[in-house]
NUZAMAR-882947 format. One record per atom (N, C-alpha, C): residue number from 1; residue in three letters; atom name; x, y, z. Coordinates in nm, 3 decimals. Atoms other than C-alpha are relative to their C-alpha. Layout:
// NUZAMAR-882947
 resi resn name      px      py      pz
  NUM  ALA   CA       X       Y       Z
...
END
This chain:
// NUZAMAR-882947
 resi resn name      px      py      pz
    1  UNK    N   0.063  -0.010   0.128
    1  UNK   CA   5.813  -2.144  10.904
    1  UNK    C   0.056   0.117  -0.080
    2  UNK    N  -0.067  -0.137   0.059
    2  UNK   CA   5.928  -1.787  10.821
    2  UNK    C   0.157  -0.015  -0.061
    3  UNK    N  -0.052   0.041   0.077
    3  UNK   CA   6.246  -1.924  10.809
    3  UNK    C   0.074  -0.083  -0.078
    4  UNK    N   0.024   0.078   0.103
    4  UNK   CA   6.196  -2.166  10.561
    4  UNK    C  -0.010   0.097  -0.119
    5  UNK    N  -0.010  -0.039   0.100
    5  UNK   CA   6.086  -1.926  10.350
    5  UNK    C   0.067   0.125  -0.043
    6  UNK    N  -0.131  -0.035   0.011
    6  UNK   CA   6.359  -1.682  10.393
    6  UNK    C   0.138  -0.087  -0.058
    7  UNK    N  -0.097   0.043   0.066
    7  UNK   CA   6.602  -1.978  10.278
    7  UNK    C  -0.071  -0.022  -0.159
    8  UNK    N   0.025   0.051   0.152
    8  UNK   CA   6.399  -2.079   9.994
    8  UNK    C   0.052   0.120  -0.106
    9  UNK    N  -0.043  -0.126   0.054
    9  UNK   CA   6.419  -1.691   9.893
    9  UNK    C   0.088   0.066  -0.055
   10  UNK    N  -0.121  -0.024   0.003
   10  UNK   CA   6.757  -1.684   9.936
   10  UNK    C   0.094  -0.105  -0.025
   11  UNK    N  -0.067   0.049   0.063
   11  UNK   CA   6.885  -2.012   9.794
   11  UNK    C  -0.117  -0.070  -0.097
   12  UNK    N   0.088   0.075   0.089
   12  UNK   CA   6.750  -2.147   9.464
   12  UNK    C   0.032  -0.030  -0.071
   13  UNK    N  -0.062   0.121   0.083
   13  UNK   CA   6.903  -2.439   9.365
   13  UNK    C  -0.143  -0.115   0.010
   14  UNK    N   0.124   0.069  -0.024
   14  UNK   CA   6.527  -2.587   9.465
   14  UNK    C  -0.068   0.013  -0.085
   15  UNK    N   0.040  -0.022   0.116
   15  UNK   CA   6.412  -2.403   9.166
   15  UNK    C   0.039  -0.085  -0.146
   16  UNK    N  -0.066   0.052   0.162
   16  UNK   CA   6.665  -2.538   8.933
   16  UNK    C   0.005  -0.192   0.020
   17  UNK    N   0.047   0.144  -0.015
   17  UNK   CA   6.628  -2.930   9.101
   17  UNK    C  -0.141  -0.023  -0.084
   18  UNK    N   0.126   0.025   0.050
   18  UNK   CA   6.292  -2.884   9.004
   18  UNK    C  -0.047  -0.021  -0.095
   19  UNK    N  -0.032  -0.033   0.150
   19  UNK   CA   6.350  -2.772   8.660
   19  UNK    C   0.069  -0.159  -0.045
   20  UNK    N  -0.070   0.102   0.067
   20  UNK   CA   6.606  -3.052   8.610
   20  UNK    C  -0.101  -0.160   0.002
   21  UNK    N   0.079   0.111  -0.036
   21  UNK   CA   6.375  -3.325   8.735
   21  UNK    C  -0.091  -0.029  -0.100
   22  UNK    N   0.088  -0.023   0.103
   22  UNK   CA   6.107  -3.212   8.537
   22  UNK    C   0.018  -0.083  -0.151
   23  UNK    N  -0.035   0.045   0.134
   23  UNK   CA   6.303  -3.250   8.206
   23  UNK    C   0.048  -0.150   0.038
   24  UNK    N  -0.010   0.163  -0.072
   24  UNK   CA   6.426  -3.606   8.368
   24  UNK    C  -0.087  -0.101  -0.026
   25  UNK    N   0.132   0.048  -0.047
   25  UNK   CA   6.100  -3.697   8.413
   25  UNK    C  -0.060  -0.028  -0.132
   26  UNK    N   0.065   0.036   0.127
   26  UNK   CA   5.970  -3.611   8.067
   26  UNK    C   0.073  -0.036  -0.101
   27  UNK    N  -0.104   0.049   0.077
   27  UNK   CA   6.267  -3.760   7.889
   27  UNK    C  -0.042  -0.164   0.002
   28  UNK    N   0.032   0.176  -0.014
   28  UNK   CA   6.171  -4.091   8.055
   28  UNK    C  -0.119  -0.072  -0.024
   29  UNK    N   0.110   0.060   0.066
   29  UNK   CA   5.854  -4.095   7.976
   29  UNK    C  -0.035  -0.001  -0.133
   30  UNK    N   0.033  -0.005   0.097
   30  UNK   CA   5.899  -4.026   7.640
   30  UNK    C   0.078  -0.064  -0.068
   31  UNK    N  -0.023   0.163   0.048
   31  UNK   CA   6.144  -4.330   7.600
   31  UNK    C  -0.081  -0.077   0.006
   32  UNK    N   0.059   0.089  -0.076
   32  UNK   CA   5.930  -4.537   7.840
   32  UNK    C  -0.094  -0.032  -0.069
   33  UNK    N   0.152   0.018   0.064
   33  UNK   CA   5.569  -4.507   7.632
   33  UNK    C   0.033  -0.069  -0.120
   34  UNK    N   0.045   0.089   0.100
   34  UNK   CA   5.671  -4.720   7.322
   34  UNK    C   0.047  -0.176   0.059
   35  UNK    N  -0.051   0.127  -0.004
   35  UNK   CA   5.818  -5.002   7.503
   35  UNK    C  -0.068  -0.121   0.067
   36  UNK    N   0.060   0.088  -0.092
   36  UNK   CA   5.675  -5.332   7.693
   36  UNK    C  -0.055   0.091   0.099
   37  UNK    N   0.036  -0.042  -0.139
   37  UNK   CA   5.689  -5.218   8.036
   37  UNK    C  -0.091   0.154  -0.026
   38  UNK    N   0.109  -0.160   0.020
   38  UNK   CA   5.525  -4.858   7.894
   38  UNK    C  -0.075  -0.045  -0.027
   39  UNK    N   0.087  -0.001   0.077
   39  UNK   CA   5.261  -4.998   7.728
   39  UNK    C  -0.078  -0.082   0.129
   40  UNK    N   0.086   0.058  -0.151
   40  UNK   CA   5.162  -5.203   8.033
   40  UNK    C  -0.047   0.078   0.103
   41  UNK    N   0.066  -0.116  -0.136
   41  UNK   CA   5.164  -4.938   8.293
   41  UNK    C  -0.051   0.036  -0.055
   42  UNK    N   0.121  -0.052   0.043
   42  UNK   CA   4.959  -4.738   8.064
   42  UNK    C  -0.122  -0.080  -0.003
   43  UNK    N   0.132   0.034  -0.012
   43  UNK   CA   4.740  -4.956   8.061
   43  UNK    C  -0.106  -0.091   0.098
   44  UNK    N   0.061   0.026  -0.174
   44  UNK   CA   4.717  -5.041   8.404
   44  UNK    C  -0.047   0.078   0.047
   45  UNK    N   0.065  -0.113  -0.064
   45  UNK   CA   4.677  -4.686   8.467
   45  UNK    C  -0.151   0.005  -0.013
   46  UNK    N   0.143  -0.032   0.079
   46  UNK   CA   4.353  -4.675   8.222
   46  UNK    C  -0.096  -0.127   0.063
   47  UNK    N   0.044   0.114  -0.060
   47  UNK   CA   4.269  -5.010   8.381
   47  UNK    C  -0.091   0.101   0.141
   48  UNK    N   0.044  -0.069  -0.122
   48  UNK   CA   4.257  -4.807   8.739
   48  UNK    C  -0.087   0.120  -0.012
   49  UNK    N   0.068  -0.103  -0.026
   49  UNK   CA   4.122  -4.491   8.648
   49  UNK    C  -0.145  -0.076  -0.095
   50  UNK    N   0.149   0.064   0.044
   50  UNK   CA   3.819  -4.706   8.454
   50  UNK    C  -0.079  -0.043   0.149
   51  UNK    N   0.069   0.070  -0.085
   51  UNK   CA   3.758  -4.878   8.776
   51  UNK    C  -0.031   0.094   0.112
   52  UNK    N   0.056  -0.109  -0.097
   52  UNK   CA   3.745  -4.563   8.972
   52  UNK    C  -0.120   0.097  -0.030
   53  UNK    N   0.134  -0.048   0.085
   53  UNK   CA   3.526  -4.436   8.728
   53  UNK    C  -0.170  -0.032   0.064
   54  UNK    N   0.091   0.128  -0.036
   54  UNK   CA   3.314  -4.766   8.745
   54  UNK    C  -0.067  -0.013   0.160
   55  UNK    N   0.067   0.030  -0.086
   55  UNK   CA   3.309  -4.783   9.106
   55  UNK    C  -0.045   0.100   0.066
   56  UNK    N   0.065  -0.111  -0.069
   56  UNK   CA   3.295  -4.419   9.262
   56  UNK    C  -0.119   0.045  -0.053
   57  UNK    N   0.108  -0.088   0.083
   57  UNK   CA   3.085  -4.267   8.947
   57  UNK    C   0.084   0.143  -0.014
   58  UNK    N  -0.044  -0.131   0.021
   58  UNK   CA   3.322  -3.996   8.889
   58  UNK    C   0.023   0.047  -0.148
   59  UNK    N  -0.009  -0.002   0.186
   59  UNK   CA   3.251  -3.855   8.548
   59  UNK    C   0.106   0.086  -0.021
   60  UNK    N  -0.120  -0.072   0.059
   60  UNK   CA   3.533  -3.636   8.540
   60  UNK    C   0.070  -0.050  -0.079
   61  UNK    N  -0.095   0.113   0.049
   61  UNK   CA   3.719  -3.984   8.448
   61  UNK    C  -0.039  -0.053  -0.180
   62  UNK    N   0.040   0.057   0.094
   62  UNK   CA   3.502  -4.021   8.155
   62  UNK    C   0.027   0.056  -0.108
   63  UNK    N  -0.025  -0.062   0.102
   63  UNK   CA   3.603  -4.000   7.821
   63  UNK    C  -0.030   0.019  -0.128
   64  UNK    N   0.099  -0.003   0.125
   64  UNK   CA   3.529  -3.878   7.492
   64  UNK    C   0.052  -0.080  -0.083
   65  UNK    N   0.010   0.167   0.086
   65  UNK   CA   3.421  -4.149   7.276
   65  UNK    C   0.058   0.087  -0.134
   66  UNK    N  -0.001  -0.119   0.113
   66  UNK   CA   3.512  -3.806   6.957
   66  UNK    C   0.140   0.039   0.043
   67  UNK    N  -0.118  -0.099   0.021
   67  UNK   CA   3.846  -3.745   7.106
   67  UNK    C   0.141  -0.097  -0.056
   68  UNK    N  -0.108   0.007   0.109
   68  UNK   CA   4.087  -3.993   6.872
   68  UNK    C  -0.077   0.085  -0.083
   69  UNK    N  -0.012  -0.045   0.122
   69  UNK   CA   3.956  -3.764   6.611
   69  UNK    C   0.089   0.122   0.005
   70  UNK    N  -0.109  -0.084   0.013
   70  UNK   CA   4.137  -3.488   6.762
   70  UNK    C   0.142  -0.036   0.005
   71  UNK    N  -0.148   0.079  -0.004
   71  UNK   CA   4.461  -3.725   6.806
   71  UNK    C   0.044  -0.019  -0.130
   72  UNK    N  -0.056   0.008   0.164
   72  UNK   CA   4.443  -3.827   6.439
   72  UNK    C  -0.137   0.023  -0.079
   73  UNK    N   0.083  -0.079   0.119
   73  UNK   CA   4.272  -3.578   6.219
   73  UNK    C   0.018  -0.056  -0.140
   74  UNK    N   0.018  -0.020   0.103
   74  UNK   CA   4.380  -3.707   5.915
   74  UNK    C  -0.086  -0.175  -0.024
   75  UNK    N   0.039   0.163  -0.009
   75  UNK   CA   4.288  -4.096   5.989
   75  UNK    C  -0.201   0.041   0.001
   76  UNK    N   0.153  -0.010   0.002
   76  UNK   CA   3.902  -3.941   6.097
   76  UNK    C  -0.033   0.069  -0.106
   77  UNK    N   0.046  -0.008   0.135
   77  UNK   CA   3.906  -3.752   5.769
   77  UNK    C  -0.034  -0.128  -0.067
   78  UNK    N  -0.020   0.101   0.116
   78  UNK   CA   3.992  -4.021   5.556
   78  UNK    C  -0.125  -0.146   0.071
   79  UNK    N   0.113   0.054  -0.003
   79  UNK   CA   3.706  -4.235   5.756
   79  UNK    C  -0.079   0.032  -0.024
   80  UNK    N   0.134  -0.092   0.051
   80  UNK   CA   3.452  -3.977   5.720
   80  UNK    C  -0.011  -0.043  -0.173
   81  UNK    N   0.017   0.009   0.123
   81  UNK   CA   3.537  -3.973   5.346
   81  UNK    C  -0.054  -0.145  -0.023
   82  UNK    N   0.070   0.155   0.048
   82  UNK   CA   3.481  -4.377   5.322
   82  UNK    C  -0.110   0.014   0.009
   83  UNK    N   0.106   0.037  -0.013
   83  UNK   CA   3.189  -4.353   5.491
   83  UNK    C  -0.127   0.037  -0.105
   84  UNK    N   0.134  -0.050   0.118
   84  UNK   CA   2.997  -4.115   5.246
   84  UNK    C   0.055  -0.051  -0.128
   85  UNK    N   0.001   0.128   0.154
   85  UNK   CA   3.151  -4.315   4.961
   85  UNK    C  -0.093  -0.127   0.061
   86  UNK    N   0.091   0.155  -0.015
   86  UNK   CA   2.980  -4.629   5.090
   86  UNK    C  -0.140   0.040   0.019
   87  UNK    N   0.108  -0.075  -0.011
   87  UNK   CA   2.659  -4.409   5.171
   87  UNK    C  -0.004  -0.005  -0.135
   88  UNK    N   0.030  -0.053   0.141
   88  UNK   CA   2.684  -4.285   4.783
   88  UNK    C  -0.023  -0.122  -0.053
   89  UNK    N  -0.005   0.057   0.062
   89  UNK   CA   2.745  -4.609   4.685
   89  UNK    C  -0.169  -0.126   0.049
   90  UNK    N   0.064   0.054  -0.069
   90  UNK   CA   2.435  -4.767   4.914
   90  UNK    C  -0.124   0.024  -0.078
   91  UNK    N   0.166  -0.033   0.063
   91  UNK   CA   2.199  -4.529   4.768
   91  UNK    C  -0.016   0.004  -0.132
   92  UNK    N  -0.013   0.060   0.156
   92  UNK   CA   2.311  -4.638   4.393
   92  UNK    C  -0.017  -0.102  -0.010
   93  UNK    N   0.070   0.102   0.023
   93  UNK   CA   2.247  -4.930   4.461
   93  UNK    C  -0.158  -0.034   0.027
   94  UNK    N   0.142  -0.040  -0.011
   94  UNK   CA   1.932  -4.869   4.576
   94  UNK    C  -0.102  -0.002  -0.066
   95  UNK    N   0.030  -0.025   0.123
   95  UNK   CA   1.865  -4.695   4.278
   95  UNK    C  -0.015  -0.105  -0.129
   96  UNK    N  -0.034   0.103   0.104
   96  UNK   CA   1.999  -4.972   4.066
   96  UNK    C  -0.117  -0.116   0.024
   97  UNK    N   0.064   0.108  -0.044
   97  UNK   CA   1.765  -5.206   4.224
   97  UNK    C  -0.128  -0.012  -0.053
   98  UNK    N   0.118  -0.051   0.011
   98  UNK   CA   1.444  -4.977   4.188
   98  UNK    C   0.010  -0.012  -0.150
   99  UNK    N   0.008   0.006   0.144
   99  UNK   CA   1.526  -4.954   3.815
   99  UNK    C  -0.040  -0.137  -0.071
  100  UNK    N   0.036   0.099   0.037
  100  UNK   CA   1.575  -5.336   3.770
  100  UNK    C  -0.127  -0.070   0.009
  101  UNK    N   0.105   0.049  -0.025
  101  UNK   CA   1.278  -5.444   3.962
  101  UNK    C  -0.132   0.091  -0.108
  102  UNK    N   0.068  -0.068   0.056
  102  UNK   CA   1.083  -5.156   3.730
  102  UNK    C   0.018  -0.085  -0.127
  103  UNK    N  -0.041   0.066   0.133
  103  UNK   CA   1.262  -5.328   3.412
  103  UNK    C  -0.059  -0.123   0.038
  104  UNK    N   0.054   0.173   0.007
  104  UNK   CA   1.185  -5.689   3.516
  104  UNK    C  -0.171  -0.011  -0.021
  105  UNK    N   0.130  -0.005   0.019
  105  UNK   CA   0.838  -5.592   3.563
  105  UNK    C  -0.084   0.050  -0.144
  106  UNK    N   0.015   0.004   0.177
  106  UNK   CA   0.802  -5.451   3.180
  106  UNK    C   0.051  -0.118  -0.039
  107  UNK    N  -0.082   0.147   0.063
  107  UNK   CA   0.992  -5.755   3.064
  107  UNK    C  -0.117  -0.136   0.037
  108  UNK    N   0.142   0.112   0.018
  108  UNK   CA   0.752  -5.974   3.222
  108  UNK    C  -0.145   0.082  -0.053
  109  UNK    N   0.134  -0.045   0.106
  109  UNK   CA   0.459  -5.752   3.057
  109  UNK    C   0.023  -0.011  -0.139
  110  UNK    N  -0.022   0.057   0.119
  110  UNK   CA   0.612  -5.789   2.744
  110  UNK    C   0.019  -0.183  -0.016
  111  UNK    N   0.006   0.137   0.023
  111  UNK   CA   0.658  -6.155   2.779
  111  UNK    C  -0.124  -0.096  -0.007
  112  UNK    N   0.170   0.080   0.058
  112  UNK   CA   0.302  -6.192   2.840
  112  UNK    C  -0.095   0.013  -0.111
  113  UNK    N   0.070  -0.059   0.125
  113  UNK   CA   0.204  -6.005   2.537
  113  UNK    C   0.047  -0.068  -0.073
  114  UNK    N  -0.079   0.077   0.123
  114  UNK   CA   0.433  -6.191   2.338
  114  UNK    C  -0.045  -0.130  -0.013
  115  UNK    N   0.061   0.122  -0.009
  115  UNK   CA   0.307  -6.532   2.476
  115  UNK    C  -0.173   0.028  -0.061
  116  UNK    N   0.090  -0.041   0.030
  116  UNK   CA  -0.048  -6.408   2.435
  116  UNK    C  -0.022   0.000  -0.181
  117  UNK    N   0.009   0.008   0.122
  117  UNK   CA   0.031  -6.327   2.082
  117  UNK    C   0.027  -0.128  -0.082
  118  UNK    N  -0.056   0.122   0.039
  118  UNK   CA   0.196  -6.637   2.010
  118  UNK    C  -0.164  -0.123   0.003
  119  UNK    N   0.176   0.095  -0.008
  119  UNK   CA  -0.122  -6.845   2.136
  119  UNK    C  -0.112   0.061  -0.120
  120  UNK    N   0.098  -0.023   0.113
  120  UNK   CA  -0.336  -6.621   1.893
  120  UNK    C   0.057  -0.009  -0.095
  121  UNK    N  -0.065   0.030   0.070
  121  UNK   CA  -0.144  -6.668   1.640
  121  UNK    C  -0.024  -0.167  -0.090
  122  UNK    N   0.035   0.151  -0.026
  122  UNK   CA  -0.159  -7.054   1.698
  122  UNK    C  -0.158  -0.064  -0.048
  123  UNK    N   0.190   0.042   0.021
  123  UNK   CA  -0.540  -7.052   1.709
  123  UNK    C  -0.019   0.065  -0.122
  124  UNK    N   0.063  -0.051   0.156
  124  UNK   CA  -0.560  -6.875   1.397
  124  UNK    C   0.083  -0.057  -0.100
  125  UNK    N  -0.054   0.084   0.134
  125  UNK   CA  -0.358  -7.107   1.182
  125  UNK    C  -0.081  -0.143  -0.006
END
């Protein structure tokens, strides 16, 4: 065991394999992730770690339902913003509604005054 780690100590080309691999490694995965075969294993992986989730109960696996917003900040802005436009626009209509139903209801009080008058009118000719 000792020496083992007397050679490691004293040669370290194990360091720089390691190193090279590394960059190897993340070169290929950063072809690999837009293509077929990437998009499948990913989502075989997410497949497996769901079902380990699912079947052990390991919440470590679980994820946040809030974290595309940190992936794409400007996409969860620009939803946020819709949403309180359609909010603004929900509670104008709202508004618009309360007004008409207020108007229709004068409109038919004037229509009965008007009929009303019309009938006396009638009877007095």
């Amino acid at each position: 065991m000792w020496e083992m780690i007397e050679s490691m100590a004293s040669d370290r080309t194990w360091i720089y394999t390691g190193i090279a691999g590394a960059l190897f490694g993340a070169a290929f995965l950063f072809y690999i992730k837009d293509t077929r075969i990437g998009l499948w294993a990913y989502s075989k992986f997410d497949q497996c770690m769901d079902w380990l989730r699912d079947t052990l109960g390991i919440t470590m696996l679980d994820q946040d339902p809030e974290a595309w917003r940190k992936v794409n900040p400007k996409i969860a802005a620009k939803i946020d913003e819709l949403e309180a436009r359609i909010d603004n626009l929900n509670n104008n209509a709202i508004k618009i509604a309360a007004v008409a139903e207020r108007d229709s209801a004068k409109i038919d009080k004037l229509e009965e005054r008007a009929n009303t008058q019309l009938m006396m009118d009638m009877v007095s000719k």
